[in-house]
N, C-alpha and C positions, 0 to 999 in steps of 0.2 A: 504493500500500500504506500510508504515512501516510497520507492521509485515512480510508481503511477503518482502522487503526490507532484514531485519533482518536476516528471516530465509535461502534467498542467500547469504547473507554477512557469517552465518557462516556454512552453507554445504560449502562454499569456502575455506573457513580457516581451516576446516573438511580435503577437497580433499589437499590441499596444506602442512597440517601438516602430511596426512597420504605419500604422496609422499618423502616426507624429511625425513621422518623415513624408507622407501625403499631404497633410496639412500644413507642412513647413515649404514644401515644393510649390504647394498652390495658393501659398501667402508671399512667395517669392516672385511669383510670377506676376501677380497683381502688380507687386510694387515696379518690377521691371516695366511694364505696362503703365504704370503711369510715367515713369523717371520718360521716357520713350516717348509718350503724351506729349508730354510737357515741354520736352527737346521740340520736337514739331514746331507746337506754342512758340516755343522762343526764338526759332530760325523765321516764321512768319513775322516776326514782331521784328527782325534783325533785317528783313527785307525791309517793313515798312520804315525805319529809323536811318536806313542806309541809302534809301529814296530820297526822305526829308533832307537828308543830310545834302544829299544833292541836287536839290532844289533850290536849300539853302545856299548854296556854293557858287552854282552855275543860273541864275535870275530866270533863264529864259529856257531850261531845261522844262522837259519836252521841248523839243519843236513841233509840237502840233501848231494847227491853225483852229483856234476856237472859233474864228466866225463865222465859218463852212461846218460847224456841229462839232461834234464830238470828234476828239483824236483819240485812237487807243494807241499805247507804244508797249511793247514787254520790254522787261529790262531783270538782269545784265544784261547789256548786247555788248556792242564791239566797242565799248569804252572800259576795257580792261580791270573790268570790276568783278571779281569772281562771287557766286553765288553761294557759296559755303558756309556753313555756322564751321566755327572753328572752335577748340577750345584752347586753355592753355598753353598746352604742349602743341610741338612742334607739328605739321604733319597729321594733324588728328582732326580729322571730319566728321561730325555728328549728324548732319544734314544739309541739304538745301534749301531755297528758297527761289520763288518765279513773282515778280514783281509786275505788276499789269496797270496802268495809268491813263486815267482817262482825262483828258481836259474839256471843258467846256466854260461857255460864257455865263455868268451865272446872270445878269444882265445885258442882254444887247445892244440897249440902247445907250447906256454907260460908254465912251469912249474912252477912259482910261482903260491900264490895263485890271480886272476887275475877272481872275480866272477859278474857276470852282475846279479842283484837282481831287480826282478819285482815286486813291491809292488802294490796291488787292494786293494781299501778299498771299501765297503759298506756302505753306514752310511743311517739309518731308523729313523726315528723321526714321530710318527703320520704315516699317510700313504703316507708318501714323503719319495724317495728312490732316494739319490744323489753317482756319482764311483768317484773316485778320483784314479790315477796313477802316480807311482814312479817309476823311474829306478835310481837303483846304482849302480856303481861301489865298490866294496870290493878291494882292493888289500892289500898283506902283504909283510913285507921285511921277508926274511926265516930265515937270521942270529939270530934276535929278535924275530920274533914273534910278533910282533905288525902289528895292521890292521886298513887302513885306508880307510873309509866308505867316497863316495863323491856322492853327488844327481846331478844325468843328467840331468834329466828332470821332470816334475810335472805339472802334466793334469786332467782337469775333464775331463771324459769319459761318 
């Protein structure tokens, strides 16, 4: 009866150790699955900021023509801007992102420059695919030349 004892004592400890490693497997994965999420999340958000940032830099970036409607542009393109979330270390790629920018006139009849900018971002990480959207406002004084970029709005989509 000890041995039969014994030998339930650890088929027990057997079925009990094997369930906690199930349960640790499938709390590991969740978490990987958000960490992965949220990479997405952040590469969308690193499109939209690395747009801004280029708008901010270059006044007249896009070159759409807002008077003729809407311009769409993607972007990175051939302005040697790479699409990559990067992390600290060297070499290490977490994701991408596809950047999509729409301009239009937000008033037509307004002859200043007065342009409403749709920014979409895509951001990929693993096979998690998170939108992020921007709308700005551009406007410039004509006298100068100077353009001043304001964020309306900012949404996951």
């Amino acid at each position: 009866s000890v041995i039969l004892l014994t030998i339930f004592i650890i088929l027990f400890g057997a079925i009990l150790f094997y369930a906690l490693q199930l349960l640790h497997r499938s709390d590991l994965e969740i978490v990987t699955n958000q960490i992965r999420d949220l990479q997405a999340y952040y590469c969308a958000e690193a499109g939209i900021e690395r747009a801004i940032e280029r708008i901010r830099q270059v006044p007249n970036w896009p070159a759409g023509n807002p008077n003729n409607g809407a311009a769409a542009i993607s972007w990175p393109g051939g302005d040697g801007a790479t699409p990559d979330c990067t992390t600290d270390s060297p070499n290490s790629t977490i994701g991408t992102y596809t950047v999509y920018i729409e301009e239009s006139r937000m008033d037509p009849s307004y002859t200043a420059c007065y342009n409403k900018l749709t920014i979409t971002s895509v951001g990929t990480a693993y096979s998690f695919t998170r939108r992020i959207r921007a709308v700005l406002r551009r406007t410039c004084v004509q006298t100068t030349g100077t353009y001043y970029t304001q964020i309306l709005s900012w949404e996951e989509i």
